[in-house]
N, C-alpha and C positions, 0 to 999 in steps of 0.2 A: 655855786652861783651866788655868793654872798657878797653883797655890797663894801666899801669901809663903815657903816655904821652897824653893822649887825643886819640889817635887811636884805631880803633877797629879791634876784631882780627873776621877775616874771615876763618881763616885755624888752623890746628894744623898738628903738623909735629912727628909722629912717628917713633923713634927713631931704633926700630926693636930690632933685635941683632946684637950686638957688636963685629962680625966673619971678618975673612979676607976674599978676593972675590971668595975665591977655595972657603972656607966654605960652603959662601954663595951658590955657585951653586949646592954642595951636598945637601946644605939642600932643594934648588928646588928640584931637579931629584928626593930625597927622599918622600919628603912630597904629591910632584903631584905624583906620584905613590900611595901612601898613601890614599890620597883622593879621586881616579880615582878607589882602590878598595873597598874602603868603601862603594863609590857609588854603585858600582856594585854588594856588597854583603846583601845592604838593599832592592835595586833593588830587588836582586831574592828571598828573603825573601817575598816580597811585592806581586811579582807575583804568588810565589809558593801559600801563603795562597788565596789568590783571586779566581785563579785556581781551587784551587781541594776544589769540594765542601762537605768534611767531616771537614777542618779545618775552613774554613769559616765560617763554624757555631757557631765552636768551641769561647768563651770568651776571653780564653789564647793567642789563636791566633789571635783577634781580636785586642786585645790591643795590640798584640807583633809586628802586621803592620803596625800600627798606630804609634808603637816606633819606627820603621825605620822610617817611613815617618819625623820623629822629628828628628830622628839621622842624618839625610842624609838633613835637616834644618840647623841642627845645628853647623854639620859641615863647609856647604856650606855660612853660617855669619860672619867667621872669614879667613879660611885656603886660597881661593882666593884671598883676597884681604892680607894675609898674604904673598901668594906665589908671587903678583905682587910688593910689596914693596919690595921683595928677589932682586930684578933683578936692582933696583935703590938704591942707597943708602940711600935716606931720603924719606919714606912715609908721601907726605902730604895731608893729608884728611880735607874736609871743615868743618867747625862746625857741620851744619846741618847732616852732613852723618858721622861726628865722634857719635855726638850721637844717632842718627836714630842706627846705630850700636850699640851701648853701650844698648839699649832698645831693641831690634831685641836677640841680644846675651843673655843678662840678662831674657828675658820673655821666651825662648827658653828651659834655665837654671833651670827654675822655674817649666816649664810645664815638664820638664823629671824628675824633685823632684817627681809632683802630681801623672805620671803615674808609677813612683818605687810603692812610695804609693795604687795605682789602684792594678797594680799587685800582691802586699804583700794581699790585701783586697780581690784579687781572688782566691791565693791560700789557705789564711784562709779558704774562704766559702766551697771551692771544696773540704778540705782535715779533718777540724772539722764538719763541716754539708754536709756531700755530699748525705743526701736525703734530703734536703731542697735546695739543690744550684741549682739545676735546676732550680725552682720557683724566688731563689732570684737574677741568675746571667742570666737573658733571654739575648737575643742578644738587645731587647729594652732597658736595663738597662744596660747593655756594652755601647750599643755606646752614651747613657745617660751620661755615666761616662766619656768616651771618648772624648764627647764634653766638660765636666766641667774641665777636665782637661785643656784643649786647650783654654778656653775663660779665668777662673782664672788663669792660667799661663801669658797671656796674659793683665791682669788690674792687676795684684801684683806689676809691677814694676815702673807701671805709675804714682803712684804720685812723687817716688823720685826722677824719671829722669824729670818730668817737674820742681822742686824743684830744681833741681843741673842745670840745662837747663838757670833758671832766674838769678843765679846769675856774678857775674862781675868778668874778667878774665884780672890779669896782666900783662902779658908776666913774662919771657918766655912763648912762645907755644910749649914748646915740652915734650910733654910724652913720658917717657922711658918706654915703653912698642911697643909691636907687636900689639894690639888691643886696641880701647877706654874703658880703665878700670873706675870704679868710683873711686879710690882711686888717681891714678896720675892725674886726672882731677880734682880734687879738692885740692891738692896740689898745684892747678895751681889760684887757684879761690883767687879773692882780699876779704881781713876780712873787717865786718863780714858776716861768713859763715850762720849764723841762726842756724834754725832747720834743712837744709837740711843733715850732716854729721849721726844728730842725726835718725832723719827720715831712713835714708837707712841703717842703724845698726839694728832698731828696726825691719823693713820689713825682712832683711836677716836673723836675729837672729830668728825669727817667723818664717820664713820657714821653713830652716833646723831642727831648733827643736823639732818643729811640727811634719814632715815627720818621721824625723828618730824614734821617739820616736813613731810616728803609724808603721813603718817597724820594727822596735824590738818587738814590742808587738803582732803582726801577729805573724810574723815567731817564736817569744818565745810561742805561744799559740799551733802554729803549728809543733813547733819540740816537745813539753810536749804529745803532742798528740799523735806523733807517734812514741813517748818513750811507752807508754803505748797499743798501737797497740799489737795486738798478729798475723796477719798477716806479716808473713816476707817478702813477696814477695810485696807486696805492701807498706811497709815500706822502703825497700830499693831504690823504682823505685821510691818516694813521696820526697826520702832524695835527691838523684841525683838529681832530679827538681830543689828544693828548696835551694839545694848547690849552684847551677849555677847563679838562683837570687840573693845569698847571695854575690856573687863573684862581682857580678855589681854594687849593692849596696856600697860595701865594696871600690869599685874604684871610685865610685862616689862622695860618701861623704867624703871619704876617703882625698881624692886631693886638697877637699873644704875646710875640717876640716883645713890641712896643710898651706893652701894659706889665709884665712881667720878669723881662730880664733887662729891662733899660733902669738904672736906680733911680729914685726920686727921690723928692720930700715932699710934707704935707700940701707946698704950691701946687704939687700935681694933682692935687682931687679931682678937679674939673676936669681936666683932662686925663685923668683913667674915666671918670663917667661919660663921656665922651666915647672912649676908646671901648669900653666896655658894651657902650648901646649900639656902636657900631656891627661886632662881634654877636651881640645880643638879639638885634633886632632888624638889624639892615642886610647882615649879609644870609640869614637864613631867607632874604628875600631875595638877594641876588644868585643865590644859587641853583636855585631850578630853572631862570633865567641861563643863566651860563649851561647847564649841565645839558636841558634838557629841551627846552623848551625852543632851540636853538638847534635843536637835532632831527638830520631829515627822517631818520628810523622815526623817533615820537610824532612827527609831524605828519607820516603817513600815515601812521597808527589809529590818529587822530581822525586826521580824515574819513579810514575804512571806519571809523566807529559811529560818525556822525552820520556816514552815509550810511551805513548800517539802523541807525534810528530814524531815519527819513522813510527810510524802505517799510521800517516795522508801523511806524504812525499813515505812512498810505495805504498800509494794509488795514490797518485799524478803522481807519475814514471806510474805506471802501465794504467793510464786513458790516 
């Protein structure tokens, strides 16, 4: 981590966005709002399925709180220490915790790719074999999947953050970005680079392609399926589902595709920081919106829980 003068760099200084100071303070007020309801709406997500013991059971649901718990992760990796760099003009983070973030963020990234994927693999099973998905989608093989997704999400990103980690950095220290990216971090890195640029092209390019190409082929198998249904009533409430997933999907990859496999040059900053806080901050908010919150299962859930605390506070009054 040697400079070109002989010194070594201890810090990087994140540059943010480029706002005037009013800006700045809306996009506080905005964003911790933002963040403070995302919490709160994977929160009751989290609680609702726990609660009420017909969805706890349930696979869909099992995985769909486990997505909160990752969303409401993933969130809380970037948007904090986003909202404190708001308030100063130059975010300077130390190498160590620039990257410990850049890997926190990225395996985070990785493990909401595997559970899109889980999910697409649940509603396959439930929707083309739903007299065998009992046998094959137990709650032992949920939280089986549950766990793989969270440990491989987890070692995907570790070789090419220990890779970009070792090599030699010249000054400047400043990445124009809100968060430790790998791309303006290695813009920063003294040639030669090695394998590492190489290396983390091949990792990201393997993912996404991966995923997306098993979430197409789910959901292609399973909307063929329910083209050919002659039940209507059950073809309609199977498409509502699977719209909702698709909608997430479609924001997720969607953002990635944009920010990642579209080329640029430097004029794009602004716009990867854009596309990045989108991804970052906006859509872990829209998604329990779409997923769940929007669903009659959660919403009666809901209900039997509140009225279930009504029932316990008049008892309480009345003892």
């Amino acid at each position: 981590m040697e400079m070109a003068n002989g010194s070594t760099i201890h810090e990087f200084i994140l540059l943010g966005f480029d706002v005037q100071q009013r800006t700045r303070f809306l996009l506080l007020g905005f964003f911790s709002i933002l963040y403070m309801l995302t919490l709160a709406e994977n929160v009751t997500i989290i609680t609702v399925v726990s609660l009420d013991n017909h969805l706890a059971q349930l696979p869909m649901y099992i995985l769909l709180s486990n997505f909160s718990w990752l969303e409401m992760c993933y969130v809380t990796a970037t948007v904090p220490r986003m909202l404190s760099d708001l308030v100063s003009p130059y975010g300077i983070i130390s190498f160590q915790a620039c990257f410990l973030q850049f890997y926190i963020f990225f395996s985070l990234g990785t493990t909401e790719c595997f559970f899109l994927s889980a999910m697409a693999l649940d509603r396959y099973l439930a929707i083309c074999h739903p007299l065998r998905y009992p046998q094959l989608m137990t709650q032992h093989s949920c939280y089986a999947l549950v766990g793989t997704c969270w440990v491989v999400g987890f070692l995907w990103y570790l070789i090419p953050v220990i890779l970009i980690s070792k090599l030699s950095f010249c000054g400047p220290n400043i990445i124009d970005h809100f968060l430790c990216d790998p791309e303006p971090i290695l813009s920063l890195a003294c040639p030669p680079l090695g394998n590492a640029p190489f290396v983390l092209q091949i990792f990201l390019y393997a993912l996404v392609l991966s995923n997306v190409f098993f979430v197409l082929l789910s959901y292609g198998f399973v909307i063929l399926n329910l083209i050919k249904s002659s039940n209507e009533a059950s073809r309609r409430k199977a498409f509502s589902t699977i719209s909702f997933h698709i909608m997430v999907v479609t924001l997720f990859y969607g953002t990635i595709a944009v920010e990642y496999f579209i080329p640029g040059g430097e004029s794009r900053s602004e716009a990867t920081k854009a596309i990045t806080l989108f991804y970052a901050a906006i859509t872990p908010f829209l998604n329990p919106l779409i997923y769940c919150l929007r669903n009659d299962q959660v919403k009666e859930a809901l209900g039997r829980l509140l009225k279930r605390k009504k029932t316990f506070l008049r008892r309480k009054v009345t003892v």
